[in-house]
C-alpha positions in Angstrom: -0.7 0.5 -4.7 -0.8 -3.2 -5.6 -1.0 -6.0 -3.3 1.7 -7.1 -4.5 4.1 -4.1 -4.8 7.2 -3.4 -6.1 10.3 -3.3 -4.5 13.2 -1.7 -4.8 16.5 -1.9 -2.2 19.5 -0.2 -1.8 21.5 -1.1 1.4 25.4 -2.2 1.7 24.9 -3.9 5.0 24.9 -8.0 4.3 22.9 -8.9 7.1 20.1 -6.5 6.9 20.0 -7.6 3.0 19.2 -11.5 3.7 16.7 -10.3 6.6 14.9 -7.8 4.2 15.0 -10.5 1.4 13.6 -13.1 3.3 10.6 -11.2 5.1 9.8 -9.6 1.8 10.2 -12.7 -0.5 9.5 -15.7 1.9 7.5 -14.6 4.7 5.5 -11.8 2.4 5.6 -13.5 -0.4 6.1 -10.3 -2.7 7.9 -11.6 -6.1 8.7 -8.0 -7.9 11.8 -7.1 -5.5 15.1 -5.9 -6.6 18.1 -5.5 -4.1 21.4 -3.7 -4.8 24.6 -3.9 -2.6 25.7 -0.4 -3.3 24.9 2.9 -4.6 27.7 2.9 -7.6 26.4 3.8 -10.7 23.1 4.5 -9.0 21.6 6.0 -12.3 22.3 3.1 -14.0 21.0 0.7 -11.6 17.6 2.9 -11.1 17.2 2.7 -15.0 17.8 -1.2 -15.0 15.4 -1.8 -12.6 12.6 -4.0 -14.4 9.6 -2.3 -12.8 8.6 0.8 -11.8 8.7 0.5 -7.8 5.9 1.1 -5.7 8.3 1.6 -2.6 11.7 2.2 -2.2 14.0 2.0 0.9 16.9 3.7 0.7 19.9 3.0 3.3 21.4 6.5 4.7 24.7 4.8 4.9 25.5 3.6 2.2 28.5 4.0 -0.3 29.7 6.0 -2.1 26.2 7.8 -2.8 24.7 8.4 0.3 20.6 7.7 1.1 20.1 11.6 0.9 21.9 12.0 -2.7 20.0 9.1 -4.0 16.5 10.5 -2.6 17.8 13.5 -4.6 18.0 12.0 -7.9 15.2 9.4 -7.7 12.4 12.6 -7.1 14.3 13.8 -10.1 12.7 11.2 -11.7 8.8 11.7 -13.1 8.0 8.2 -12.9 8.8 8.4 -9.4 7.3 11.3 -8.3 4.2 9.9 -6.2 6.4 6.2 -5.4 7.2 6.8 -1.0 10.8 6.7 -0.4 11.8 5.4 3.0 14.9 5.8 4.7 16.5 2.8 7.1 19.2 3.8 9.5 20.7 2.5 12.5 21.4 6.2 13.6 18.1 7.1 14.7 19.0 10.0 16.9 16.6 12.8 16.5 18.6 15.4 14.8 18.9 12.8 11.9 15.5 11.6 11.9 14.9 15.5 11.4 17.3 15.4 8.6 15.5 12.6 7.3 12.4 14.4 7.4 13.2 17.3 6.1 14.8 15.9 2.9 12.0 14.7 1.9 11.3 11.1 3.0 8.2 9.2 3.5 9.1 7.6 6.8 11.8 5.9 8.3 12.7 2.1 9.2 15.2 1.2 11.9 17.9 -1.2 12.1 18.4 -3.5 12.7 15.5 -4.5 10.9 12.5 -5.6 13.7 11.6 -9.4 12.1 8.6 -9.2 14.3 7.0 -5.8 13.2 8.3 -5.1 9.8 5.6 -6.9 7.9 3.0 -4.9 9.8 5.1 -1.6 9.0 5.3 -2.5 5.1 1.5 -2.9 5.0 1.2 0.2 6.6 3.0 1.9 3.8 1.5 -0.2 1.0 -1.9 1.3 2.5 -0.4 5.0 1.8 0.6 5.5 6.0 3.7 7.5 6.9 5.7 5.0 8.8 8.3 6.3 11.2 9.6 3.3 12.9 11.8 3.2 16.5 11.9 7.3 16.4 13.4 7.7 19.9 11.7 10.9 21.6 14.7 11.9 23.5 12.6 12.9 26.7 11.3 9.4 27.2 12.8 7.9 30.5 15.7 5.1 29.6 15.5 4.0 33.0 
């Protein structure tokens, strides 16, 4: 992957938008970084896209084609086929972060989105690492 990949974002929350495009674009620097409110016309919007992305993060959430459905159709895609697609969620419960795994994703980002660790987490997965980030191990003592 490049050093200066390719970004693609789906993700209707506003917030977690400007955060993402100012770590990614201000603090990382990266130019080649598309963001999209919404899923509509996913397809469509995948297609228009003016790069091939070398990562995509995918918000579970979002409306009205959900993170799984999109993960669907973008391995459907060749040029895709090797690009790591990484889910963000707030509802990081295990049995969804199973979910999440077994669908198919590279790894997982938590929201809200961690200002302080996420530039370390996106080197990780320019560097090819499986990034699973805030996965709550249920047995782990809250007290």
């Amino acid at each position: 992957m490049s050093i200066n990949p390719k970004i693609l974002y789906i993700e209707d929350d506003v917030f977690s938008r400007e955060i993402m495009t100012v770590l990614i674009t201000e603090v990382l620097g990266y130019r080649d970084y598309v963001v999209y409110q919404d899923s509509s016309n996913f397809e469509e919007k995948l297609a228009a896209v003016p790069f091939v992305p070398d990562i995509i993060f995918l918000d579970i959430h979002v409306e009205p084609i959900d993170g799984f459905e999109m993960l669907k159709i973008c391995r459907a895609k060749t040029h895709l086929d090797k690009t790591p697609i990484i889910a963000l969620t707030a509802s990081i419960m295990a049995e969804e972060v199973n979910d999440i795994r077994q669908e198919g994703f590279d790894g997982l980002v938590g929201k809200p989105i961690n200002q302080m660790t996420f530039p370390d987490l996106l080197q990780r997965i320019i560097q090819g690492d499986e990034v699973w980030d805030e996965v709550w191990d249920l047995d782990d003592d809250f007290a």
